[in-house]
C-alpha positions in Angstrom: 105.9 105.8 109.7 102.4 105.9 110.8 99.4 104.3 109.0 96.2 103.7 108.9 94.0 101.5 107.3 91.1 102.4 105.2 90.1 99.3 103.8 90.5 95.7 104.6 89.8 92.8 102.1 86.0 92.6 102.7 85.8 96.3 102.2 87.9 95.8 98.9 85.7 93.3 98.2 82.1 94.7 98.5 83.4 98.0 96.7 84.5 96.4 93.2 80.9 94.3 93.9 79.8 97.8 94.2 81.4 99.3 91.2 80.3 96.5 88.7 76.8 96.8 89.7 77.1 100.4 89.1 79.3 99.8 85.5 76.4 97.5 84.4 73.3 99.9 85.2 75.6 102.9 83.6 75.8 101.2 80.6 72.9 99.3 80.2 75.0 96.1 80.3 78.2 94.4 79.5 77.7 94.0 75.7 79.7 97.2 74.7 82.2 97.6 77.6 85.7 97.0 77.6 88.1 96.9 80.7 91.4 98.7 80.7 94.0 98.3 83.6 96.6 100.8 83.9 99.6 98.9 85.1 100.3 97.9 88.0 97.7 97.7 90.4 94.9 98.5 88.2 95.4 95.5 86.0 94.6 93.0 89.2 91.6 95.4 90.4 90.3 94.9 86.5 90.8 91.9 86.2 88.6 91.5 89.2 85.7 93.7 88.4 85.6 91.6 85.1 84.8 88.4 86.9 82.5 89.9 89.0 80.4 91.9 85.5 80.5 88.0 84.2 79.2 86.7 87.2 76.6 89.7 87.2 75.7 89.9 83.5 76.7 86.6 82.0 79.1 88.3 79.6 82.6 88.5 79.9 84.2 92.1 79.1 87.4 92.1 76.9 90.1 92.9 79.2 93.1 94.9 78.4 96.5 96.4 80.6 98.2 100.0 79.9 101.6 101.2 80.5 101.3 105.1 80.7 105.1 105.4 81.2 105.9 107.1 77.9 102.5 109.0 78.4 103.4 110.9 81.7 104.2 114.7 81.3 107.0 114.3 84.0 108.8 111.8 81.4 111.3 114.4 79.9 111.9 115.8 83.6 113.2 112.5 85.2 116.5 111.7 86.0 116.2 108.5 86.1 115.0 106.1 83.3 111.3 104.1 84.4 111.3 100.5 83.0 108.5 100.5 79.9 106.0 97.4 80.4 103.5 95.7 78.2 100.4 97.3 76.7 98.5 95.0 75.7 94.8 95.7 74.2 93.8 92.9 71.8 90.5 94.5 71.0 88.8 97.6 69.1 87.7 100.2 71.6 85.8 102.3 68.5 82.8 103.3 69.5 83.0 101.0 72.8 82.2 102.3 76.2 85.9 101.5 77.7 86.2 101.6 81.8 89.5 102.6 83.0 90.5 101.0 86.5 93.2 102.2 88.6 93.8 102.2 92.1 94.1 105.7 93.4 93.2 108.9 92.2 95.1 111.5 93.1 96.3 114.5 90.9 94.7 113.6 87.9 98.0 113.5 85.7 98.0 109.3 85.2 94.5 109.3 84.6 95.3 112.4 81.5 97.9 110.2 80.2 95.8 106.8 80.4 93.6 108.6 78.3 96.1 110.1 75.7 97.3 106.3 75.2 93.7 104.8 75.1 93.1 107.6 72.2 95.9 106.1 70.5 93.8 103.3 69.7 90.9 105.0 68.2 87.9 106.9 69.3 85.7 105.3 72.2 81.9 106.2 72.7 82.9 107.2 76.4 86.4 106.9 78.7 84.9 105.9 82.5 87.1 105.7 84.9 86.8 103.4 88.1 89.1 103.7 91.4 89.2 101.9 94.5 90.6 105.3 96.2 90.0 108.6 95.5 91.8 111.0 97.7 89.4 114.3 97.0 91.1 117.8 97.2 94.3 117.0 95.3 93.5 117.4 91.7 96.0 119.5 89.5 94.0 118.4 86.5 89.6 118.5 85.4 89.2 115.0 86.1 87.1 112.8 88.8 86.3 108.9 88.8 83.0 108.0 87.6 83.1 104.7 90.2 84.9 104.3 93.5 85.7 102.7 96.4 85.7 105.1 98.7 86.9 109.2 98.7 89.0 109.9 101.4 90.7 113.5 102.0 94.4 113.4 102.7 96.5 115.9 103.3 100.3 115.8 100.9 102.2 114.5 103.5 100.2 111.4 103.6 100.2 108.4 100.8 97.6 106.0 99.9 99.0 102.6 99.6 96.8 100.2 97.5 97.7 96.1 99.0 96.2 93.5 96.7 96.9 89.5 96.9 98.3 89.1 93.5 101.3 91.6 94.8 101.2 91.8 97.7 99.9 88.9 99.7 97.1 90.7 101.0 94.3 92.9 100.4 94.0 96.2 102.2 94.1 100.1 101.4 96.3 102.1 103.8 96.9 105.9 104.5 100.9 106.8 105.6 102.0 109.3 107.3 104.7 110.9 105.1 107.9 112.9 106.1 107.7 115.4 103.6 104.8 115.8 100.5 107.7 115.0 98.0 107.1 110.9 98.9 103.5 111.4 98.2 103.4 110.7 94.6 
């Protein structure tokens, strides 16, 4: 299988620098943010991007992780039955500008049920969403990232891998050359 990498751990690291800048200007702050992960890599690239607002602003964001597995629209469909994880959001996100992190964007579909769940738990000022990868011309759904890492165009027999140290050892975003577009997902 042929890869490529698209981003190495300094890259990784100067885009979430990046993106908190650009969460903090958006929203004229930290006061009224709060930080939602959607499991599994997005919780570790939140995580992140709240140290680096606290280090910015002063204020630490609450910080909360989402499991959209009961959420997905290809739930009924599967054969096989995904293991349900932990949401855990210990906080009100009424009226709170609430930044969703993920690590790629690609059809649109986790982002739509991130949302549906988040709406579960009341009615935010504003949903942002925040990406490390966006891989452009894929979307099957209305929905783009407010912050990113970096947009890369990919064709569906490639797959963006997202690496990060808490996983994976090491940090670093990589493009694979797939067999077929069915092992894109």
């Amino acid at each position: 299988m042929k890869s490529k990498v698209i981003m190495d751990s300094e890259t990784i690291t100067r885009a979430l620098s990046r993106i908190a800048h650009e969460i903090l200007e958006r929203n004229k702050g930290a006061k009224e943010l709060r930080i939602i992960g959607i499991r599994r890599r997005g919780i570790h690239l939140a995580r992140r991007l709240v140290d680096k607002i606290q280090e910015l602003a002063g204020i630490k964001p609450p910080l909360g992780t989402l499991d959209i597995t009961l959420y997905r629209d290809d739930f009924r469909r599967r054969t096989d039955w995904p293991s349900v994880q932990k949401t855990e959001i210990p906080f009100s996100v009424e009226d709170k500008n609430v930044i969703l992190v993920d690590d790629v964007l690609y059809t649109g579909r986790t982002t739509r049920a991130a949302i549906e769940a988040i709406m579960d738990y009341g009615r935010p000022a504003s949903i942002q969403l925040a990406v490390l990868v966006d891989r452009g011309g894929h979307r099957e759904l209305p929905i783009q990232a407010d912050y990113m890492g970096i947009k890369v165009m990919t064709i569906r027999t490639q797959k963006v891998d997202v690496l990060l140290k808490e996983l994976d050892g090491r940090d670093e975003a990589i493009v694979l050359q797939l067999d077929s577009p069915n092992e894109a997902g």
